[in-house]
Backbone as a chain_set.jsonl record, in Angstrom:
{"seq": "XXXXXXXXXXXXXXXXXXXXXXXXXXXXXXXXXXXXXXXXXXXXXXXXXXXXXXXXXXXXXXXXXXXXXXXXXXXXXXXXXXXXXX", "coords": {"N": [[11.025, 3.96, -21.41], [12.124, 1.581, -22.362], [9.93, -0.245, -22.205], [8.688, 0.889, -24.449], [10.18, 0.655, -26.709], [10.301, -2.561, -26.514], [8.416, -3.654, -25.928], [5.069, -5.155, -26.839], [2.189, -6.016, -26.036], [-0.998, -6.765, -24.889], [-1.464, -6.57, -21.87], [-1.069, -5.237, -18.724], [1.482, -3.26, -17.556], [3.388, -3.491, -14.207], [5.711, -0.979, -13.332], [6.556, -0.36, -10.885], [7.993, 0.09, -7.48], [7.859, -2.523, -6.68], [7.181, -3.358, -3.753], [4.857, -3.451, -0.427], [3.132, -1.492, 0.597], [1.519, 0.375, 3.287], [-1.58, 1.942, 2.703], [-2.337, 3.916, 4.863], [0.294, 4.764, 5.662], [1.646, 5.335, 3.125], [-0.32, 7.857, 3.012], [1.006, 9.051, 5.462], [3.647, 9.371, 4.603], [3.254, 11.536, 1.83], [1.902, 13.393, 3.391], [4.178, 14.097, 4.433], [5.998, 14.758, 2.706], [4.558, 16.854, 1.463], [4.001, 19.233, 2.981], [1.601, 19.461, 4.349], [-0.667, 20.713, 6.623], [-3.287, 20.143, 7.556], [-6.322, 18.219, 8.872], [-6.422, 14.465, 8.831], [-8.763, 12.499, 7.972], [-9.921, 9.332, 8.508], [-12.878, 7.378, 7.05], [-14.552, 5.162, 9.101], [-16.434, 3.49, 8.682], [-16.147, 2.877, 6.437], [-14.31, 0.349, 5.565], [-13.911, -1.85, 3.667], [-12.011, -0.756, 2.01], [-8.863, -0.947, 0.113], [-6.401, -2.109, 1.576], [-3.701, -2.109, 1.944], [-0.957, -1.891, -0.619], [0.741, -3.985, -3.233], [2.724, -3.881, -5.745], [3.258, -5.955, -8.493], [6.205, -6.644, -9.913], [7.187, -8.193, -12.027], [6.379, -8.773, -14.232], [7.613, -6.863, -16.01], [10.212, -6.829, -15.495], [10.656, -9.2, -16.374], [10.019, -9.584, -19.361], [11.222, -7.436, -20.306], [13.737, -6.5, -19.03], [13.192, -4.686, -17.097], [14.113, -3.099, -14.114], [13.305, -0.786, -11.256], [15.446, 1.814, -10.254], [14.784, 4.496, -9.164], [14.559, 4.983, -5.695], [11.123, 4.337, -3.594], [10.234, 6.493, -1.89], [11.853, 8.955, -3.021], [10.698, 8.863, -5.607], [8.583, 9.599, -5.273], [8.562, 11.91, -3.647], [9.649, 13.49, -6.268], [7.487, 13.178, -8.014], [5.859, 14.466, -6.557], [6.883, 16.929, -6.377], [7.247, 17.993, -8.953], [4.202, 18.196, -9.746], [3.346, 19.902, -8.293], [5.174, 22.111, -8.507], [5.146, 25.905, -10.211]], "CA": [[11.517, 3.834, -22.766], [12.332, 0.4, -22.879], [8.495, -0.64, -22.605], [8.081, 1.34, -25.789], [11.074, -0.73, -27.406], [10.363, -3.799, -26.586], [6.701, -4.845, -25.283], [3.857, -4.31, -28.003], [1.633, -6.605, -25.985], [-2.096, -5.645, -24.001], [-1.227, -6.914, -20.87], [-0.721, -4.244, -18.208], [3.054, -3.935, -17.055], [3.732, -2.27, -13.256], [6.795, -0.43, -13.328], [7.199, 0.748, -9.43], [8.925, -0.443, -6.955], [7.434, -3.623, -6.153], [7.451, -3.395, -2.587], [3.922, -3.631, -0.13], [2.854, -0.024, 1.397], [-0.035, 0.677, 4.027], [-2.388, 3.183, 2.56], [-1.764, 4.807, 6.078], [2.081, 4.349, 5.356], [1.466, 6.003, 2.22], [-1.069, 8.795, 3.318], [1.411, 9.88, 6.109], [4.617, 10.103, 3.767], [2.698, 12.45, 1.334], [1.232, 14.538, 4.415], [5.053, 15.183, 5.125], [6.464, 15.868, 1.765], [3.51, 18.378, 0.662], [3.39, 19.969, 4.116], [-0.014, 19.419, 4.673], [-0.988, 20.677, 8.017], [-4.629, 19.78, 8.291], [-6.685, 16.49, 9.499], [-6.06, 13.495, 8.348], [-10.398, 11.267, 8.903], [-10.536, 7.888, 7.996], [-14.115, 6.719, 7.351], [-14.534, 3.752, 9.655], [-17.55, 3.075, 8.631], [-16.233, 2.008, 4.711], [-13.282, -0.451, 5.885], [-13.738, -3.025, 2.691], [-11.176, -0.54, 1.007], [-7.709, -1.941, -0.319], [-6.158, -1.366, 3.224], [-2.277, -1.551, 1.314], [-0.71, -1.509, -2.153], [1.785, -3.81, -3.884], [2.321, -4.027, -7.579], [3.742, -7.134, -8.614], [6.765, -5.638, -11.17], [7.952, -9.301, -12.54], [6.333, -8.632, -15.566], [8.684, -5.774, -16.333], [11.689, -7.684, -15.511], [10.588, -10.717, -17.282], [9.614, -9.028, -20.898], [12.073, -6.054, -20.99], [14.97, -6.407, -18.027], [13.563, -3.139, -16.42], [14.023, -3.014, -12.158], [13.439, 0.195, -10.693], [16.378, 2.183, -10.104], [14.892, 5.472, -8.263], [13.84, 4.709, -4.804], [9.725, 4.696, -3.573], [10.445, 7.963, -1.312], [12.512, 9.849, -4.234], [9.998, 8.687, -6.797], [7.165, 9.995, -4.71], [9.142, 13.587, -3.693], [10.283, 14.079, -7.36], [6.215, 13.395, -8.4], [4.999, 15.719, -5.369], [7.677, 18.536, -6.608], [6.552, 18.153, -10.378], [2.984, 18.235, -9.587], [3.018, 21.351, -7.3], [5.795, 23.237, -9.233], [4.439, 26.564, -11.094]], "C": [[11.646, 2.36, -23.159], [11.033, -0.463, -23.149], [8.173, -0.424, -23.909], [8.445, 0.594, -26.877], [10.568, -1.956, -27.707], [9.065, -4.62, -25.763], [5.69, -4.036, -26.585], [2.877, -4.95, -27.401], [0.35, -5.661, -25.416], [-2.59, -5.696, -22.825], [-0.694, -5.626, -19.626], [0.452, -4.693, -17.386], [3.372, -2.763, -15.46], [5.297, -2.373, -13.663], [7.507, 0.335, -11.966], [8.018, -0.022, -8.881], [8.843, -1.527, -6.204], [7.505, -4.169, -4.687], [5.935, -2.905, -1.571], [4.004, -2.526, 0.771], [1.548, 0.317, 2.02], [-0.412, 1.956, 3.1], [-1.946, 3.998, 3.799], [-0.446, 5.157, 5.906], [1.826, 5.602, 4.236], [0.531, 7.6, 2.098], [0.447, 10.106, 3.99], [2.953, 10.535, 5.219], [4.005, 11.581, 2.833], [2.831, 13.662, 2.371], [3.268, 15.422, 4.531], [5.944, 16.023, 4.136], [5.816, 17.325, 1.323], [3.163, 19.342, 1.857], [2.197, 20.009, 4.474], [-0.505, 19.668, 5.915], [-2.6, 20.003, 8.696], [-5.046, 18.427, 8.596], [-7.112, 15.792, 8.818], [-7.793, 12.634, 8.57], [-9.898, 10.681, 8.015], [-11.752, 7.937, 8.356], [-14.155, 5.944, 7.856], [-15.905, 3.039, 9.398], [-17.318, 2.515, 6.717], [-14.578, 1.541, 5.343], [-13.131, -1.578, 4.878], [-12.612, -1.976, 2.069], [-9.837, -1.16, 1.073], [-7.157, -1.079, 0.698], [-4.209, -1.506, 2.909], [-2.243, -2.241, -0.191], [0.542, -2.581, -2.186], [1.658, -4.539, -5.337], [3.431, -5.244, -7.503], [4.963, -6.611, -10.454], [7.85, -6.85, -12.06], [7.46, -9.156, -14.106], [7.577, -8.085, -16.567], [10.098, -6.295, -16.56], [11.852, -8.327, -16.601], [10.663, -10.2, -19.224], [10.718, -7.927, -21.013], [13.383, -5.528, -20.195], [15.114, -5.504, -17.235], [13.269, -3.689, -14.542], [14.094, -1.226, -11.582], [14.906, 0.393, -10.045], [16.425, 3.294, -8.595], [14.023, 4.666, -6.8], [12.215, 5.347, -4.697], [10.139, 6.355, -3.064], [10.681, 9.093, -2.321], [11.065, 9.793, -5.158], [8.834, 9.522, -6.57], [7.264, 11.814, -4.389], [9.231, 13.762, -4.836], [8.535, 14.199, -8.072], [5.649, 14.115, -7.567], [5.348, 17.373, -6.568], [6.978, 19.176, -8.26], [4.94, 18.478, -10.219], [2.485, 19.718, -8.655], [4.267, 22.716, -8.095], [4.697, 23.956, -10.409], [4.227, 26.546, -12.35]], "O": [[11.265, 1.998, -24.272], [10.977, -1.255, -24.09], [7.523, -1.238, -24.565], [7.734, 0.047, -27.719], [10.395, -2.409, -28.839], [8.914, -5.726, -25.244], [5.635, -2.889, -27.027], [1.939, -4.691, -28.154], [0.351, -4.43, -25.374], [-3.663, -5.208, -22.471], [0.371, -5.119, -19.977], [0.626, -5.751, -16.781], [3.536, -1.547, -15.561], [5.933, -3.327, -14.111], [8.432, 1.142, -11.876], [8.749, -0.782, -9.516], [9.537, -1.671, -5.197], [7.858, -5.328, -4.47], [5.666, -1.749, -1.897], [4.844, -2.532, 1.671], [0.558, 0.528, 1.319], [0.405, 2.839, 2.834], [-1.064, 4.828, 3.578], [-0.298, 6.349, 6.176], [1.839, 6.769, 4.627], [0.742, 8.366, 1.158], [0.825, 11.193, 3.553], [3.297, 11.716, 5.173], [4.377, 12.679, 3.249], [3.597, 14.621, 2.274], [3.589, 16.605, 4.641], [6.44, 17.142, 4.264], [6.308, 18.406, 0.997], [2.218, 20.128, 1.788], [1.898, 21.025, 5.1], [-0.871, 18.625, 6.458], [-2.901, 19.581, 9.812], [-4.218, 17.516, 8.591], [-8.076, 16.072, 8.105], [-7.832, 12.088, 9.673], [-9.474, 11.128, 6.95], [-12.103, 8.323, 9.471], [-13.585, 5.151, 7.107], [-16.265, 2.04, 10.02], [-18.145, 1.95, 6.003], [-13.748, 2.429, 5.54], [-12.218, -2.36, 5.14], [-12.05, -2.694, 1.242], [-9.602, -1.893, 2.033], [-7.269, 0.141, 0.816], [-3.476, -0.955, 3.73], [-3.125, -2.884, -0.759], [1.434, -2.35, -1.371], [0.882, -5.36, -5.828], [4.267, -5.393, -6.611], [4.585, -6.372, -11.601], [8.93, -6.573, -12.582], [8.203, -9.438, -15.046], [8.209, -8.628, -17.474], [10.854, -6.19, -17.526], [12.692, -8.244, -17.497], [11.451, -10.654, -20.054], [10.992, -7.637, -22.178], [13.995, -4.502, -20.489], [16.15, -5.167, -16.661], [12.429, -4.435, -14.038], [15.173, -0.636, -11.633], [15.502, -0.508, -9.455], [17.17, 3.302, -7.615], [13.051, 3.922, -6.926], [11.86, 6.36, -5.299], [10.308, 7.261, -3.88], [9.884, 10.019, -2.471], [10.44, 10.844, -5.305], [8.192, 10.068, -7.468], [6.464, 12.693, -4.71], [8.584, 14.807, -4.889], [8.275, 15.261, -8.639], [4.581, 14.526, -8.021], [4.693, 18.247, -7.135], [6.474, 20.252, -8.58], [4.663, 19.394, -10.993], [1.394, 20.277, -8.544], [4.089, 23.933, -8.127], [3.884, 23.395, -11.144], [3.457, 27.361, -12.858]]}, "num_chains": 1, "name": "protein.A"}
């Protein structure tokens, strides 16, 4: 909401939780919220991919005073639950 307020610009603004997560890191959380029982391949043969994630969320701060509130984990269960609810 406050983006909507108060940024009109065309600059892209992250809004997560600015904090640096292995793809692996990030694979295996998923696997345990969504129950996922089956196997996990990595290609090893395509290794140029972005091997972790972090969003840089100073924009956000800087232009509109927003800091993430909900934690990554929560944020990531509460988008699993929404996304798989009927």
């Amino acid at each position: 909401m406050l983006a909507t307020e108060y940024y009109d610009g065309d600059k892209a603004v992250n809004i997560g939780a600015g904090f640096e997560i292995t793809i692996k890191d990030l694979v295996e959380k998923i696997v345990k919220l969504t129950g996922f029982a089956g196997e996990i391949r990595w290609d090893a043969t395509k290794p140029d991919g972005q091997p972790r994630r972090c969003l840089d969320t100073s924009r956000a701060k800087g232009l509109f005073d927003f800091e993430a509130t909900t934690s990554f984990d929560e944020g990531l269960k509460a988008t699993i639950d929404w996304y798989m609810a009927d």
